[in-house]
DSSP file (Angstrom, degrees, kcal/mol; ACC not computed):
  #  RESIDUE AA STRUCTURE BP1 BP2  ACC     N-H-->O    O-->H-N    N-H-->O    O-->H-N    TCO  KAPPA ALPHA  PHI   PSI    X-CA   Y-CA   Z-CA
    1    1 A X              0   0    0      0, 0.0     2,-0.7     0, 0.0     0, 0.0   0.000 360.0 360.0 360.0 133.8  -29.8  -36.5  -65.3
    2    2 A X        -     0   0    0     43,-0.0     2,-0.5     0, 0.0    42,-0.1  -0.641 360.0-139.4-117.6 164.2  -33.1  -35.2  -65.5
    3    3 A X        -     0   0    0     -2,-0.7     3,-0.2    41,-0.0     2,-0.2  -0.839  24.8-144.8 -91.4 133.5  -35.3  -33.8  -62.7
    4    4 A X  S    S+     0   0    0     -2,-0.5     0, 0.0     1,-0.2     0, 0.0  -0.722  78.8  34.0-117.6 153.9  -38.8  -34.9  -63.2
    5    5 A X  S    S+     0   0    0     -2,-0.2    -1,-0.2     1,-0.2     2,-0.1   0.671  84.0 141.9  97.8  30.3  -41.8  -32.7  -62.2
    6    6 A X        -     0   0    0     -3,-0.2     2,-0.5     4,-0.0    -1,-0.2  -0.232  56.1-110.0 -98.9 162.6  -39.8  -29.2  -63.3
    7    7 A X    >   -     0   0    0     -2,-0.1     3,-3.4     1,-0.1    -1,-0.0  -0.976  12.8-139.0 -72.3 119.8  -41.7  -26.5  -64.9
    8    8 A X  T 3  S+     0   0    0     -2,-0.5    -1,-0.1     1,-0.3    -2,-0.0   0.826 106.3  65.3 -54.4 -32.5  -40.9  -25.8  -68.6
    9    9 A X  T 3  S+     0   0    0      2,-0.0     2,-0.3    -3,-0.0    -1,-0.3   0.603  93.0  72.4 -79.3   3.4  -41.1  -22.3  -67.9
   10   10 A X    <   -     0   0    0     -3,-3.4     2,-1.1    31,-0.0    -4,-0.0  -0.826  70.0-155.6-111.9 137.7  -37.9  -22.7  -65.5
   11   11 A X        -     0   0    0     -2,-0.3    31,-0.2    31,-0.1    -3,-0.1  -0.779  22.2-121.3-129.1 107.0  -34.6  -23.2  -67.3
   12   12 A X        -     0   0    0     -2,-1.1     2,-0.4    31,-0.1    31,-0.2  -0.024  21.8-139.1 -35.7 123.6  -31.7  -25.2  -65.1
   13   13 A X        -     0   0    0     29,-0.3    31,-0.8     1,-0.2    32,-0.4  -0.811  11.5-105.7 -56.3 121.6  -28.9  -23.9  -64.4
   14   14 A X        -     0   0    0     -2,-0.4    -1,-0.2    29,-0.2    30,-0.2   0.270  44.3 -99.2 -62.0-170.9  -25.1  -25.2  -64.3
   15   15 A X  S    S+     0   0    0      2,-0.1    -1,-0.1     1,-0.1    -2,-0.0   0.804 121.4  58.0 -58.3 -47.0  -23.4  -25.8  -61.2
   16   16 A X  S    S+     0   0    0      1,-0.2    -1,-0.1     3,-0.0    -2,-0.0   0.877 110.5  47.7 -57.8 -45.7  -21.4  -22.4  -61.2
   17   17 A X  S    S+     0   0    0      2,-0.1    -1,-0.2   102,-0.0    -2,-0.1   0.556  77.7 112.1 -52.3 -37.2  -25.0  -20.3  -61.4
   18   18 A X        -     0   0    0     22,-0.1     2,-0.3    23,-0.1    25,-0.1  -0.350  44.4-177.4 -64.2 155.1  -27.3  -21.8  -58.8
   19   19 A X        -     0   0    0     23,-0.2    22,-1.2   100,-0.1     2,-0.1  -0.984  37.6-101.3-153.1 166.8  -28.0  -19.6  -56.0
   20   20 A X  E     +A   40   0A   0     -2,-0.3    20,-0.2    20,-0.2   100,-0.1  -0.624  38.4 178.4 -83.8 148.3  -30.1  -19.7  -52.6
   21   21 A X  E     +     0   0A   0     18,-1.9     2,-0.3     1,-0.3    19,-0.2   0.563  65.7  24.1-127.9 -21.5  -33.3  -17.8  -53.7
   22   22 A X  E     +A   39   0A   0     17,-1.5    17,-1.3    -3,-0.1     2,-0.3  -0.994  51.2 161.1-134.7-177.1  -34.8  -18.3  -50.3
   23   23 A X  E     +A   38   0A   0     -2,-0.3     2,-0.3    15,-0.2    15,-0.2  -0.899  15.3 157.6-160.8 132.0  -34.0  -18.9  -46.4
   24   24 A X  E     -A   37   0A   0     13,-4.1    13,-2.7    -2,-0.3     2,-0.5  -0.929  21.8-158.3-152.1 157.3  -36.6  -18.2  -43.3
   25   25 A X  E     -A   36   0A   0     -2,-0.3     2,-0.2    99,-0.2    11,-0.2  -0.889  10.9-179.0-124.4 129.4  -36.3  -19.8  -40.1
   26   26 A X  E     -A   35   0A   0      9,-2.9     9,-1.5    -2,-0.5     3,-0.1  -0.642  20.8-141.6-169.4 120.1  -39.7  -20.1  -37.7
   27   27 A X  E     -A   34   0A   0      7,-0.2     7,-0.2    -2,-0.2     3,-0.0   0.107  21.1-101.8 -67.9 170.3  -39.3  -21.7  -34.5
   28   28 A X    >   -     0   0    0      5,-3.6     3,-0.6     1,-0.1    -1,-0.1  -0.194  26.1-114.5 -85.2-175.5  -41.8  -23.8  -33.0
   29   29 A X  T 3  S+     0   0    0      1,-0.2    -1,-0.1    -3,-0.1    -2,-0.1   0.862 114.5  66.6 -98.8 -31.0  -44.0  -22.7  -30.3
   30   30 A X  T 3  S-     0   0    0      1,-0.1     2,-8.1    -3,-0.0    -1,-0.2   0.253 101.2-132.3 -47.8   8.4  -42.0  -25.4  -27.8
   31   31 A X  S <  S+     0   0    0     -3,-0.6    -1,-0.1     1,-0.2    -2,-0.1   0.368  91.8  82.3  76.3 -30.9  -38.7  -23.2  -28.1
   32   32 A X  S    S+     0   0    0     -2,-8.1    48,-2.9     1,-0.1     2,-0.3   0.813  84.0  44.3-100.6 -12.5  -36.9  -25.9  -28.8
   33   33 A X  E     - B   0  79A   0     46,-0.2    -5,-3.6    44,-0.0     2,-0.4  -0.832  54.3-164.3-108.6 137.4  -37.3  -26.6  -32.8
   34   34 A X  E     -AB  27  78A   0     44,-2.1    44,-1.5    -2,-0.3     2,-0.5  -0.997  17.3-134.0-135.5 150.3  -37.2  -24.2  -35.6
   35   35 A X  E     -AB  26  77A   0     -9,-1.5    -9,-2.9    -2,-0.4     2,-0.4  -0.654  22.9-152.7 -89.3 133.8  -38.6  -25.1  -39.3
   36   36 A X  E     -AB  25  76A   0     40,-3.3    40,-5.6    -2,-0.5     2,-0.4  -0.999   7.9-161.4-118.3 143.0  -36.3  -24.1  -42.3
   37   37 A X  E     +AB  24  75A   0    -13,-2.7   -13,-4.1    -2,-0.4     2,-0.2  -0.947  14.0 174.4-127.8 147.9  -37.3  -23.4  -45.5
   38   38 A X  E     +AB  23  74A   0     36,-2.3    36,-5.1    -2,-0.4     2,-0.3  -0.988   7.7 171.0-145.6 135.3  -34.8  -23.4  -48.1
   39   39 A X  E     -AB  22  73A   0    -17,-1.3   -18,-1.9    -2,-0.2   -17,-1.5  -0.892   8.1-174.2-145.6 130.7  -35.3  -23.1  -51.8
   40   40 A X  E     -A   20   0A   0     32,-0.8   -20,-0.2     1,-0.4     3,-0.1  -0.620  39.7 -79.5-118.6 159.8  -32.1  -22.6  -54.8
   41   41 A X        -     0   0    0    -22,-1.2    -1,-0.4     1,-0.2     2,-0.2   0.387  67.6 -65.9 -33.3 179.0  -32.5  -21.9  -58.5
   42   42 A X        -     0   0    0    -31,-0.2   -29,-0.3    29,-0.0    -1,-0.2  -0.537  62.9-146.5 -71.9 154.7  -33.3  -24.3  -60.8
   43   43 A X        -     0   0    0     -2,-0.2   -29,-0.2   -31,-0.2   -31,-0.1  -0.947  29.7-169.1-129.9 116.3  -30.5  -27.0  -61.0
   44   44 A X  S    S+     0   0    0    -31,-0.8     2,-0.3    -2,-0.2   -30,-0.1   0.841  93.6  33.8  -9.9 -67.4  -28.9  -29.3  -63.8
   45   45 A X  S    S-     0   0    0    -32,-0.4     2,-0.2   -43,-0.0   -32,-0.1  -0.811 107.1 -95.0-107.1 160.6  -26.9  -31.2  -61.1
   46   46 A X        -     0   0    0     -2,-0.3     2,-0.3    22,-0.1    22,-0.3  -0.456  41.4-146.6 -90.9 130.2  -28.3  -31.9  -57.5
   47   47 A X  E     -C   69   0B   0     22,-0.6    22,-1.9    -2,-0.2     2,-0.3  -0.628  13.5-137.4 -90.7 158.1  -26.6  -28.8  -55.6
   48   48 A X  E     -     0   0B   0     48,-4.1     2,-0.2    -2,-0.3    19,-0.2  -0.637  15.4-158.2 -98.0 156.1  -25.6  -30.0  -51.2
   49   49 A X  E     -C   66   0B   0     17,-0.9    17,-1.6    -2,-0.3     2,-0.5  -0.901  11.9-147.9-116.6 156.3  -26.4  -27.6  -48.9
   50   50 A X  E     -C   65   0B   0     44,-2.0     2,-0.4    -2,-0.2    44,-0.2  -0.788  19.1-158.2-120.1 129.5  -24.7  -27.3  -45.1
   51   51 A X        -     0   0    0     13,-3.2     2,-0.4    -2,-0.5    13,-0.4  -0.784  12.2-179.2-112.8 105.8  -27.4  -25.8  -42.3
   52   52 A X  E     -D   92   0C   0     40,-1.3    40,-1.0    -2,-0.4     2,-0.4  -0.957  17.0-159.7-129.9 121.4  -25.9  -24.3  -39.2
   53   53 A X  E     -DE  91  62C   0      9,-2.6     8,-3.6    -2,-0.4     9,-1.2  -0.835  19.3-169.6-130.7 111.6  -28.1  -22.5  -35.9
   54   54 A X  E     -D   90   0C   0     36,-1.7    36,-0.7    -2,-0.4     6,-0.2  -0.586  10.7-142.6-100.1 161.3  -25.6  -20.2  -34.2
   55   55 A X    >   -     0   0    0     -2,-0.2     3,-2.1    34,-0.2    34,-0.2  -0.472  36.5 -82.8-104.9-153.0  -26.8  -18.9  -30.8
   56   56 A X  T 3  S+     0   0    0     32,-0.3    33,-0.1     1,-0.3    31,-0.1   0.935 132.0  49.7 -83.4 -22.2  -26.0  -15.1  -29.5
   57   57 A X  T 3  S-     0   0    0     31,-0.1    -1,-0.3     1,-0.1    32,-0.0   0.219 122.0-107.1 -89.4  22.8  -22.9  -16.1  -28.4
   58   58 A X    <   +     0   0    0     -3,-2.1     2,-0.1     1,-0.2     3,-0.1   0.276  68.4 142.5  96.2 -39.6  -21.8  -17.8  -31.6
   59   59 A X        -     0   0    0     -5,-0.1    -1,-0.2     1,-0.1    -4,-0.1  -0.187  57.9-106.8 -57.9 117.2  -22.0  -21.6  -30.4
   60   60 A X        +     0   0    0     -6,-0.2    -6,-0.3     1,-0.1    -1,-0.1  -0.166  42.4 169.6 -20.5 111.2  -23.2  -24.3  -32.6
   61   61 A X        -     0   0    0     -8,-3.6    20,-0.7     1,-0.5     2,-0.2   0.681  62.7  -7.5-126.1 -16.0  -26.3  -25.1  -31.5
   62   62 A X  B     -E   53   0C   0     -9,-1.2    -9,-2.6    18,-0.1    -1,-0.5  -0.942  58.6-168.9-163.4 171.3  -27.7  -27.5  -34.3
   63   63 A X        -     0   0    0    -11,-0.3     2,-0.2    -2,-0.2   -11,-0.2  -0.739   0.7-167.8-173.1 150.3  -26.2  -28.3  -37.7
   64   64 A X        -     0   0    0    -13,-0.4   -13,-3.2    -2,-0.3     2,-0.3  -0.870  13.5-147.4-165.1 125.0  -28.0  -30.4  -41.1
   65   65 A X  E     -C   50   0B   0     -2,-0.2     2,-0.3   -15,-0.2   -15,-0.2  -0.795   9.7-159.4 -92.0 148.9  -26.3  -31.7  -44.0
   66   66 A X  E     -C   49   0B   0    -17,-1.6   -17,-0.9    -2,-0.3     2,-0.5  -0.932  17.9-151.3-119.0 117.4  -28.5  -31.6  -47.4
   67   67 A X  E     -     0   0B   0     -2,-0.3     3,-0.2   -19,-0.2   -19,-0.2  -0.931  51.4 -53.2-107.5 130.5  -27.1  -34.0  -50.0
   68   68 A X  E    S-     0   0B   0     -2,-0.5     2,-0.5   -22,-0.3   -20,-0.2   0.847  78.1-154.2   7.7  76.2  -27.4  -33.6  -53.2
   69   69 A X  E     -C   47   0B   0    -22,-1.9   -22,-0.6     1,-0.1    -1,-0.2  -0.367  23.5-146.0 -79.7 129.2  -31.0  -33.1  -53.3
   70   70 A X  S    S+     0   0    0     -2,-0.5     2,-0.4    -3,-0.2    -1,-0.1   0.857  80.1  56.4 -69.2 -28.9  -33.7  -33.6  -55.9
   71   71 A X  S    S-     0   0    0      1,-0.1     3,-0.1   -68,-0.0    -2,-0.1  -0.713  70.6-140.0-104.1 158.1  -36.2  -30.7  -55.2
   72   72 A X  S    S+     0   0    0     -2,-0.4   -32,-0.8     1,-0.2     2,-0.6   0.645  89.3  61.0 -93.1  -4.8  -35.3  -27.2  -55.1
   73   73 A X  E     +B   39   0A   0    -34,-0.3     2,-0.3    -3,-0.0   -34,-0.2  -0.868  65.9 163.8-147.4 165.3  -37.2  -26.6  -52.6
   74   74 A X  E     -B   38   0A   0    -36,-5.1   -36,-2.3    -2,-0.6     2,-0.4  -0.904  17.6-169.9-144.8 130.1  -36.8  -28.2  -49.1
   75   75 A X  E     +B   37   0A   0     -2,-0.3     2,-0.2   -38,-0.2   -38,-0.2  -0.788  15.8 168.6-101.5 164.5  -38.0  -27.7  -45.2
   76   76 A X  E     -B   36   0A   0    -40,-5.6   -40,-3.3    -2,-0.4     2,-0.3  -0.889  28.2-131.6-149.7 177.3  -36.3  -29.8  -42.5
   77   77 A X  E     -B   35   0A   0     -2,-0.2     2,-0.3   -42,-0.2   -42,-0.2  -0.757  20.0-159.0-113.8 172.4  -36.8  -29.1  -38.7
   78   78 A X  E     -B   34   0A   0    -44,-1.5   -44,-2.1    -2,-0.3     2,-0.3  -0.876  14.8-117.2-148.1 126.8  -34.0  -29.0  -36.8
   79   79 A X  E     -B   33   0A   0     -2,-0.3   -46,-0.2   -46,-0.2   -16,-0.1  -0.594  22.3-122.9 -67.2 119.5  -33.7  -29.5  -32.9
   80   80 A X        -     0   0    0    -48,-2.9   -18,-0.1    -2,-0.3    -1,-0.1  -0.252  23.5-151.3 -45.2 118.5  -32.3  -26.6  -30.5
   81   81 A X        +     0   0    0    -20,-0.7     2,-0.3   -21,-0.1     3,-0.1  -0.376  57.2 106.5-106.8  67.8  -29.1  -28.6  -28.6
   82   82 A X  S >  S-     0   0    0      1,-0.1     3,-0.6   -50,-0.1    -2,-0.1  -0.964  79.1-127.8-127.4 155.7  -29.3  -26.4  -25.3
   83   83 A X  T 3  S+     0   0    0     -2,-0.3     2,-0.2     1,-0.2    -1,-0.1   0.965 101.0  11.1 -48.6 -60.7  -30.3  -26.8  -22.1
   84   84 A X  T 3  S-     0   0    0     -3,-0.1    -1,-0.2     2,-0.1    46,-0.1  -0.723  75.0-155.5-136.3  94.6  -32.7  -23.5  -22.3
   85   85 A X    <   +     0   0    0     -3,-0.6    45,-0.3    -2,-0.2     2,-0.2  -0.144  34.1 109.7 -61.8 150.7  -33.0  -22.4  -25.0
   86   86 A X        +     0   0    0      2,-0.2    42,-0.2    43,-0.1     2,-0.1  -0.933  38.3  64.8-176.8 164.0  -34.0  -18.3  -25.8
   87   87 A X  E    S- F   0 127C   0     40,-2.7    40,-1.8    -2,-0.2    38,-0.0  -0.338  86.9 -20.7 110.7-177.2  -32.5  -15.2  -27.2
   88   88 A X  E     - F   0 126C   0     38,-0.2     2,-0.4    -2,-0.1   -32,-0.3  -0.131  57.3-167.8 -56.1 145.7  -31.3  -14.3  -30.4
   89   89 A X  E     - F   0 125C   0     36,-1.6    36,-1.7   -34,-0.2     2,-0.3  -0.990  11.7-154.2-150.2 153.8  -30.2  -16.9  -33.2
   90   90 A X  E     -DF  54 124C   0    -36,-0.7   -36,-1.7    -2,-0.4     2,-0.3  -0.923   6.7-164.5-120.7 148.7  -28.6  -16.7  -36.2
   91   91 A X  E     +DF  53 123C   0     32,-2.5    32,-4.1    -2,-0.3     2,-0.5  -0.970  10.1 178.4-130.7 136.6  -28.9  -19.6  -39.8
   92   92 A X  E     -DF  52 122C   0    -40,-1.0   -40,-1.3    -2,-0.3    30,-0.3  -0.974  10.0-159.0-142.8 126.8  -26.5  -19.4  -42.3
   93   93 A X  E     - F   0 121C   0     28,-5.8    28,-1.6    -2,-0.5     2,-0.3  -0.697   3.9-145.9 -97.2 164.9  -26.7  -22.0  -45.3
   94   94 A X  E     - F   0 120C   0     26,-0.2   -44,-2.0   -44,-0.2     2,-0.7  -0.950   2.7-156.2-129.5 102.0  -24.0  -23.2  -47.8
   95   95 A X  E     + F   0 119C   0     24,-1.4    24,-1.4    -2,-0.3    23,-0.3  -0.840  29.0 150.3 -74.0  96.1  -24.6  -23.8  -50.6
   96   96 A X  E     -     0   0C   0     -2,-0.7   -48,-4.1    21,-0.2     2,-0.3  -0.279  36.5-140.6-146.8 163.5  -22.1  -26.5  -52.6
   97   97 A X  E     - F   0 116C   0     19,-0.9    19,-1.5   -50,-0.2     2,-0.3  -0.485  29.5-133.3 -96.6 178.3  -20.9  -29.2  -55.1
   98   98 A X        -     0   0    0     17,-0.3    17,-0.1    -2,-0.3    16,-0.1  -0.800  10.2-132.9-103.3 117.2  -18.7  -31.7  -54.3
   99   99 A X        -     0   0    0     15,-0.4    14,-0.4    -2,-0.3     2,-0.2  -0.231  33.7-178.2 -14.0 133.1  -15.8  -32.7  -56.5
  100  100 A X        -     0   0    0      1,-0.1    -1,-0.1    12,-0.1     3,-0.1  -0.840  29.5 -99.4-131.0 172.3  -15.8  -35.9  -56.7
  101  101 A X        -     0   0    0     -2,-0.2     2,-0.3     1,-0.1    -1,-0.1  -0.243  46.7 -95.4 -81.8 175.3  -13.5  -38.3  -58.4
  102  102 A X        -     0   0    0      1,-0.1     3,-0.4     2,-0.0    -1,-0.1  -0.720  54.8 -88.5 -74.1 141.9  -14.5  -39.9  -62.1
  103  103 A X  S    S+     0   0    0     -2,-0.3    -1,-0.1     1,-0.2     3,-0.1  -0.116 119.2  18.1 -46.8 164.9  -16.2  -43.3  -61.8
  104  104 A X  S    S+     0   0    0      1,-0.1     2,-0.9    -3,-0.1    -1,-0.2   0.567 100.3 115.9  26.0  16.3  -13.1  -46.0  -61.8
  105  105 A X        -     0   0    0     -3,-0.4     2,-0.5    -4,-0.0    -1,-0.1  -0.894  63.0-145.3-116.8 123.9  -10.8  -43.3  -60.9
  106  106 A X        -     0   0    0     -2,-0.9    -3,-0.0     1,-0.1    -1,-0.0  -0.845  26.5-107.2-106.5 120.1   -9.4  -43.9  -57.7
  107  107 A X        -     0   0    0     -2,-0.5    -1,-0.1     1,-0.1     3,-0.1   0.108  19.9-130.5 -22.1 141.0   -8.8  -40.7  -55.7
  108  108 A X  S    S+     0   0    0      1,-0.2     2,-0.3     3,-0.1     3,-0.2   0.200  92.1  20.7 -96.7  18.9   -4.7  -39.4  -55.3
  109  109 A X  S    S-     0   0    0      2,-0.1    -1,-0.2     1,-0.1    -2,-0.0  -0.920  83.4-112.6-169.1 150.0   -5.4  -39.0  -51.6
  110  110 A X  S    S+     0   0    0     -2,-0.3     2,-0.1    -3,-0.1    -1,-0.1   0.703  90.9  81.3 -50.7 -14.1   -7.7  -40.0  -49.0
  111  111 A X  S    S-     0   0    0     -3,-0.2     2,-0.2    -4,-0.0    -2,-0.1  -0.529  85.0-116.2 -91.7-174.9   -9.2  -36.8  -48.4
  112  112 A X        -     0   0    0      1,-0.1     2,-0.1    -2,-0.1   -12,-0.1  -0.542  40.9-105.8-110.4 172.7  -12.2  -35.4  -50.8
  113  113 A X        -     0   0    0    -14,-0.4     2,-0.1    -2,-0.2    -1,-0.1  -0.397  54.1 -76.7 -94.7 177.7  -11.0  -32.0  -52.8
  114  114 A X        -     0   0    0     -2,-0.1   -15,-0.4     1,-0.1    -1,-0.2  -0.462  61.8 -90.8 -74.8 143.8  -12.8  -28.6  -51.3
  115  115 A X        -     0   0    0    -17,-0.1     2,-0.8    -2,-0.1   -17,-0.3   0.210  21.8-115.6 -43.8 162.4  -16.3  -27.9  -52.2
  116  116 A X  E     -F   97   0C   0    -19,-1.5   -19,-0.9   -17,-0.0     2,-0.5  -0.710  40.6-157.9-111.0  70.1  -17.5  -26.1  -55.0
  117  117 A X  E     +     0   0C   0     -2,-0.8   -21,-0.2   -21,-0.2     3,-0.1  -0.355  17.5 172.2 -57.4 100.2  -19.5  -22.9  -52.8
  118  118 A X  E     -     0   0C   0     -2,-0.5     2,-0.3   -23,-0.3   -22,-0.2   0.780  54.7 -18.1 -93.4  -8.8  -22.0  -21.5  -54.8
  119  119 A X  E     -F   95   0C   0    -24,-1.4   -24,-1.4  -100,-0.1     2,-0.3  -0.998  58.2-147.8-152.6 169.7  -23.9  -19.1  -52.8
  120  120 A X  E     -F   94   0C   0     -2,-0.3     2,-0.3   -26,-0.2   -26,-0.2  -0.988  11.9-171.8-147.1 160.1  -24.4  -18.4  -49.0
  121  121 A X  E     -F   93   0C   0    -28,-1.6   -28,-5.8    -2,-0.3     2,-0.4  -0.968   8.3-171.2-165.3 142.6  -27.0  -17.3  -47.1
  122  122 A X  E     +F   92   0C   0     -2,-0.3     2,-0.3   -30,-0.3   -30,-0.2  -0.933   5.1 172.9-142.5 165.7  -28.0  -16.1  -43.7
  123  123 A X  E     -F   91   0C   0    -32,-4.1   -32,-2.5    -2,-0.4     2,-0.2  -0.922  22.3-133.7-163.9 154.7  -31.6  -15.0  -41.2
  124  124 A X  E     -F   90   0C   0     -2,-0.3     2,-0.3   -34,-0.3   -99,-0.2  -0.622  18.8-174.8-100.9 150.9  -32.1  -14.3  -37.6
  125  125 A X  E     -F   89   0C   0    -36,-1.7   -36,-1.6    -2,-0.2     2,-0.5  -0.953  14.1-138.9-146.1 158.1  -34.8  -15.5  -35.4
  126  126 A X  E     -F   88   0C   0     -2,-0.3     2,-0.4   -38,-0.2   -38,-0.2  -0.977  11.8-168.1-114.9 119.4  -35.8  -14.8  -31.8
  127  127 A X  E     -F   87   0C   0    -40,-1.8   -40,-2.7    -2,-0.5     2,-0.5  -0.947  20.7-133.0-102.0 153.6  -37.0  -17.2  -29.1
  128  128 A X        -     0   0    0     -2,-0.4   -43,-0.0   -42,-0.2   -42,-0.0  -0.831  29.9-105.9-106.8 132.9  -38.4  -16.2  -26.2
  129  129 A X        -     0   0    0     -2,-0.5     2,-0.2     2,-0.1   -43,-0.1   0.121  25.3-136.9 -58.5 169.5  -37.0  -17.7  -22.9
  130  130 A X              0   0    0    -45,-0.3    -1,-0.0   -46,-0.1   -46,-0.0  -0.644 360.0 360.0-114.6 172.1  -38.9  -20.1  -21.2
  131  131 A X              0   0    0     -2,-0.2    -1,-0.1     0, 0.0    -2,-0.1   0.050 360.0 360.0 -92.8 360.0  -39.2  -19.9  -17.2
C-alpha cells in the first residue's frame, strides 16, 4: 500500500520498528477538553493507536481508539468525563497492529488474536480546578 504525500527523505518502516516519536497533551482553557498530539515513525502498514486520560487517582476519565491511520501525525481532542474536573492527569498511548486473519480465511475462534504493541508512551498535564 502506498501512503501518498510522504517525503522521499523519510524511509517507512515495518511494523516491528515503528515507534511513538511524539505525545503532548494541552488542555483547553474550559477544563474540560485537552488536545493530543500524536505523531509515530514513518510506516509501511497503517499502525492503531489506543488513547487513555487517567486522573490522579487512576480512574478512566476519557479514552480514543486510532484505527489504522493514514498520517503519521494526528491531533484529536478528547472530552474530560467528570463532574469537576482539576488536578493532575496522566496520557498514555499504545501503540499496535492487529493480527488479523488472511482474506477468505475464516478465523479458528471468535475472538481477534492479541495485538502487535510496538511502542508506548506517556505525559502529564495539570488543570486547574474551577470554583
Amino acid at each position: 500500500m502506498d501512503i501518498f504525500f510522504r517525503d522521499p527523505n523519510e524511509i517507512p518502516l515495518p511494523p516491528e520498528e515503528v515507534r511513538l516519536s511524539a505525545l503532548k497533551a494541552e488542555p483547553w482553557p474550559d477544563g474540560r477538553r485537552v488536545r493530543i498530539y500524536l505523531e509515530v515513525d514513518p510506516f509501511q502498514k497503517r499502525p492503531s493507536a489506543d488513547l487513555i486520560i487517567t486522573n490522579a487517582a487512576g480512574d478512566e476519565v476519557a479514552r480514543a481508539n486510532i484505527l489504522e491511520t493514514i498520517s503519521r501525525k494526528m491531533e484529536i481532542n478528547m472530552h474530560l468525563r467528570e463532574d469537576k474536573p482539576g488536578g493532575e492527569y496522566n496520557v498514555q498511548a499504545v501503540v499496535y497492529y492487529q493480527k488479523l486473519s488472511p482474506v477468505g480465511e475464516e478465523p479458528a475462534s471468535q475472538e481477534q488474536p492479541e495485538p502487535l504493541i510496538v511502542d508506548r508512551g506517556q505525559t502529564s498535564f495539570t488543570i486547574s480546578p474551577t470554583s
